[in-house]
C-alpha positions as CSV (number, residue, x, y, z in Angstrom):
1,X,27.1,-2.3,-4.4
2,X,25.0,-4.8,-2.7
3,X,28.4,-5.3,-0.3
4,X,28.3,-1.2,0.4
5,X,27.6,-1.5,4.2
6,X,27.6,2.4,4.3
7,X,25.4,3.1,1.7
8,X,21.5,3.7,2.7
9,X,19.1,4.1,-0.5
10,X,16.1,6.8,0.5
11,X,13.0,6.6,-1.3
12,X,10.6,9.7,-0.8
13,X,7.5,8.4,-1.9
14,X,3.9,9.3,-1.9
15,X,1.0,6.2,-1.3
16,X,-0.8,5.8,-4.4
17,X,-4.1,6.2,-3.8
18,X,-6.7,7.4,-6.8
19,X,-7.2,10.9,-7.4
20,X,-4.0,12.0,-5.1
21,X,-0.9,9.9,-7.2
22,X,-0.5,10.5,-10.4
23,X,-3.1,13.6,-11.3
24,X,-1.4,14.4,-14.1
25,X,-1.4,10.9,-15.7
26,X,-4.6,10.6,-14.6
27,X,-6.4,13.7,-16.1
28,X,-5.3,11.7,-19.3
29,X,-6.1,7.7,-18.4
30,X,-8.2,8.0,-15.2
31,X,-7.4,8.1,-11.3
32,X,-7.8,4.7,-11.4
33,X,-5.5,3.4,-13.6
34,X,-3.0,6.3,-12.5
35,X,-3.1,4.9,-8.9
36,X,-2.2,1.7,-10.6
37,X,1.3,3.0,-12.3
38,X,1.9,4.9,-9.5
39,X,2.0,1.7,-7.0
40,X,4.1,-0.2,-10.0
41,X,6.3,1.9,-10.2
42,X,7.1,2.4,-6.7
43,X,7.1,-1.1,-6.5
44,X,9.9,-1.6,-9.2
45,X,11.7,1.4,-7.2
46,X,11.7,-0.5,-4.1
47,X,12.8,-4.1,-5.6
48,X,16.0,-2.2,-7.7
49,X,16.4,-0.3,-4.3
50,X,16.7,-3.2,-2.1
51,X,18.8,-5.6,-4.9
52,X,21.5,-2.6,-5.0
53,X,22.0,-2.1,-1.2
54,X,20.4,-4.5,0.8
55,X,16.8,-4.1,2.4
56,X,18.2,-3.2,5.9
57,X,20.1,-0.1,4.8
58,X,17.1,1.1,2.9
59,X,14.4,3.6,4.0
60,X,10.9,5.1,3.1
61,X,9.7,8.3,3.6
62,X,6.4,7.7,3.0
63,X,3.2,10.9,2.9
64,X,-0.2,8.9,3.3
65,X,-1.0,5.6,4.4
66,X,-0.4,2.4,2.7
67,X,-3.9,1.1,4.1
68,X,-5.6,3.5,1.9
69,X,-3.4,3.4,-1.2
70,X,-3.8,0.9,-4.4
71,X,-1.7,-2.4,-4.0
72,X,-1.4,-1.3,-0.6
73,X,-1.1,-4.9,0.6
74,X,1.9,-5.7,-1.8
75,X,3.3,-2.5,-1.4
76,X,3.5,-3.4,2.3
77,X,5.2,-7.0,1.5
78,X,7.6,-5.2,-0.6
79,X,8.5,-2.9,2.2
80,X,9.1,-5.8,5.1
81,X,12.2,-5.6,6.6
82,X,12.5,-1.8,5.5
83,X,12.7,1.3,8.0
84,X,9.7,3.6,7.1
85,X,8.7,6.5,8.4
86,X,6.3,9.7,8.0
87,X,7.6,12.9,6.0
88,X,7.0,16.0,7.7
89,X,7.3,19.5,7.1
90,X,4.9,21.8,4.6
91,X,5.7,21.3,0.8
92,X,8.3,18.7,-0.4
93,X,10.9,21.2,-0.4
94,X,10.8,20.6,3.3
95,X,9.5,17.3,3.8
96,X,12.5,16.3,1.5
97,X,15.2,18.2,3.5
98,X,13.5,16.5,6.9
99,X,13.9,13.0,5.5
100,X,17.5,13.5,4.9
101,X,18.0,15.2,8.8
102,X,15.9,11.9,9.8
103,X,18.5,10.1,8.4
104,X,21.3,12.2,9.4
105,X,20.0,11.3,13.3
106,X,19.6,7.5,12.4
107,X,23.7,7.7,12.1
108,X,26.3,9.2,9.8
109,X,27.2,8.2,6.0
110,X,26.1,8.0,2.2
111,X,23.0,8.8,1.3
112,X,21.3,8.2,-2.1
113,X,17.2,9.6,-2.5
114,X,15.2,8.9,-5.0
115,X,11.3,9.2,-6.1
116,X,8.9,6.9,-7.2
117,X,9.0,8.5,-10.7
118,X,11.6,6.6,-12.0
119,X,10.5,2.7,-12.5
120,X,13.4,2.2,-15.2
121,X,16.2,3.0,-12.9
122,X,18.9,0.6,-12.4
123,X,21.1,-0.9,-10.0
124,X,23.7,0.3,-11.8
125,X,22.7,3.9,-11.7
126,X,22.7,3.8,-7.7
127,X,25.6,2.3,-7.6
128,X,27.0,5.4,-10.2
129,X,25.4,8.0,-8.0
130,X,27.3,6.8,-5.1
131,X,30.6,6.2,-6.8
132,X,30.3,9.9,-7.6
133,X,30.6,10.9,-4.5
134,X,34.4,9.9,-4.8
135,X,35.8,13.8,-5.6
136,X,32.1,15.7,-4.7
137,X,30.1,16.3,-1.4
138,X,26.7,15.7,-3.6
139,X,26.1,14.2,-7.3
140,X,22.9,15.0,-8.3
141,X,20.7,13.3,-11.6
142,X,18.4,15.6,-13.5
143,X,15.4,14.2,-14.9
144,X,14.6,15.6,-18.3
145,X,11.8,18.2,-17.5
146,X,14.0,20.1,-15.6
147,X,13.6,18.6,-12.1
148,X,16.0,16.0,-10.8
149,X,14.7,12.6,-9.9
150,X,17.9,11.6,-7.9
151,X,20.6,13.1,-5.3
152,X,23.4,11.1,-3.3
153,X,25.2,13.0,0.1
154,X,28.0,12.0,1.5
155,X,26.7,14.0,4.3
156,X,22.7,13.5,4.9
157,X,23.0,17.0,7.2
158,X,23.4,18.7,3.3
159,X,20.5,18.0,2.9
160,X,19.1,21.1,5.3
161,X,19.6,22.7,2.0
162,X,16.5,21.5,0.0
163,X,14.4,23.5,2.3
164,X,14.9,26.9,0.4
165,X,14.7,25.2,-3.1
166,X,11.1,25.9,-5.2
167,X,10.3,22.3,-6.5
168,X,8.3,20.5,-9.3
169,X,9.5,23.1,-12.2
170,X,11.0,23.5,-15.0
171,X,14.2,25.4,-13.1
172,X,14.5,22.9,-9.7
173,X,17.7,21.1,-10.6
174,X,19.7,24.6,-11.5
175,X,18.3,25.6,-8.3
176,X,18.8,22.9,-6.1
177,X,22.7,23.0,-7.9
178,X,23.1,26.0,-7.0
179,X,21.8,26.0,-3.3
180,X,24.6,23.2,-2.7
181,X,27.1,25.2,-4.2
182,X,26.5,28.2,-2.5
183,X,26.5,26.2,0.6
184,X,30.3,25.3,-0.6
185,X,29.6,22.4,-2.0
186,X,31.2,20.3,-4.7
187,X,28.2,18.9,-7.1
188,X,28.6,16.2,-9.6
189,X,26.4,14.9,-11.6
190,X,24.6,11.8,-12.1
191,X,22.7,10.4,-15.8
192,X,19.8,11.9,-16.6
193,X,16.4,10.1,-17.1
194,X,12.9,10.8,-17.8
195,X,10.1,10.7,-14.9
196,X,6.9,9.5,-15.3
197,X,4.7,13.0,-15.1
198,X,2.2,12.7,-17.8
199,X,1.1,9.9,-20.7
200,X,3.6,10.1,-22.9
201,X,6.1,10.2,-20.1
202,X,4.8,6.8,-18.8
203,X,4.8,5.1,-22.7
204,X,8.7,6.2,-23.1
205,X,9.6,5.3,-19.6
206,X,7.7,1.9,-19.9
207,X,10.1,1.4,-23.3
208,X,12.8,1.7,-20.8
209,X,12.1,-0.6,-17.9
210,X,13.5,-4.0,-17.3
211,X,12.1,-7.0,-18.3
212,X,9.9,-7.7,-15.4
213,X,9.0,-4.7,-14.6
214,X,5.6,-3.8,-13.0
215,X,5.3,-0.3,-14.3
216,X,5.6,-1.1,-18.0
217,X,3.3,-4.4,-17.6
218,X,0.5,-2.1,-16.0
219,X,1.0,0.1,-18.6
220,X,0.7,-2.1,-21.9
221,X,-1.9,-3.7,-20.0
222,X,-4.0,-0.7,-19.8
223,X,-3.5,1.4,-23.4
């Protein structure tokens, strides 16, 4: 995938900074440590991100400001040679469907966005999403609660559709499917994983993760 020159990986991503990341998690461990996770996992998001596609066809949609966040100075490393930018819009319905048009502007082809919920994903499961697109307009990858934590377009402009879509329940990726299809689109479907919303969330995702990987090493480190 790494050889993909038309492929562009879009991370939507919130800076983790305590008591705003993670408040969920964080009800149960502290803001503190929930900050932590958050940053680890983004920072395992951004290192599979940038080994599947290259750094210069990747890009960050980023709410908040790195400055402020936890790990904000290795979360900045880890972003060099990216294009970053601000979401805008009021909910992430809305933000999300602006990041894709920002894209769409930026210049025409595949598009594959993901959260920062999602620390075990692979390479491999990029590079799946994208294959996918062989035969559909979209492939989209529920996450177990309900949600989705990944969605590839062949055509960023789709993405307009998000806007309408209620997220962060238990019903977003029926409805998200179905605002695509309605649109005329042809939706496959990508593997499904589990995000990181709560504890027990983080200890099954953390079972999951690479060798390596940030997220699970914060989280062993602070049960």
């Amino acid at each position: 995938m790494t050889g993909d020159r038309d492929a562009r990986v879009l991370v939507v991503a919130k800076a983790p900074v305590a008591g705003v990341a993670k408040t969920r998690v964080g009800a149960e461990v502290g803001m503190d440590l929930a900050a932590e996770l958050a940053a680890a996992a983004l920072l395992d998001t951004l290192r599979t991100c940038a080994a599947a596609v290259g750094v210069d066809r990747c890009r960050v949609a980023l709410a908040g400001r790195l400055t402020d966040a936890t790990d904000g100075e290795r979360l900045a490393t880890a972003l060099e040679g990216w294009h970053a930018f601000d979401q805008r819009g009021d909910g992430l319905a809305e933000r999300l469907a602006n990041a894709f048009l920002d894209l769409a502007a930026e210049e025409d082809g595949p598009v594959v966005q993901i959260g920062m919920d999602t620390p075990q994903v692979t390479e491999s499961d990029l590079a799946a999403l994208l294959d996918g697109l062989d035969g559909h307009d979209a492939v989209l990858a529920d996450a177990e609660d309900g949600g989705w934590w990944a969605l590839a377009l062949a055509d960023p402009t789709q993405g307009a559709h998000l806007a309408g879509v209620r997220m962060s329940t238990p019903g977003t990726a029926a409805a998200t499917r179905s605002a695509f299809e309605s649109a005329g689109l042809r939706v496959g479907t990508g593997r499904m994983l589990r995000d990181v919303d709560v504890a027990a969330d983080a200890d099954a995702v953390a079972a999951a993760c690479a060798e390596g990987s940030e997220f699970a090493r914060r989280w062993r480190a602070g049960r």
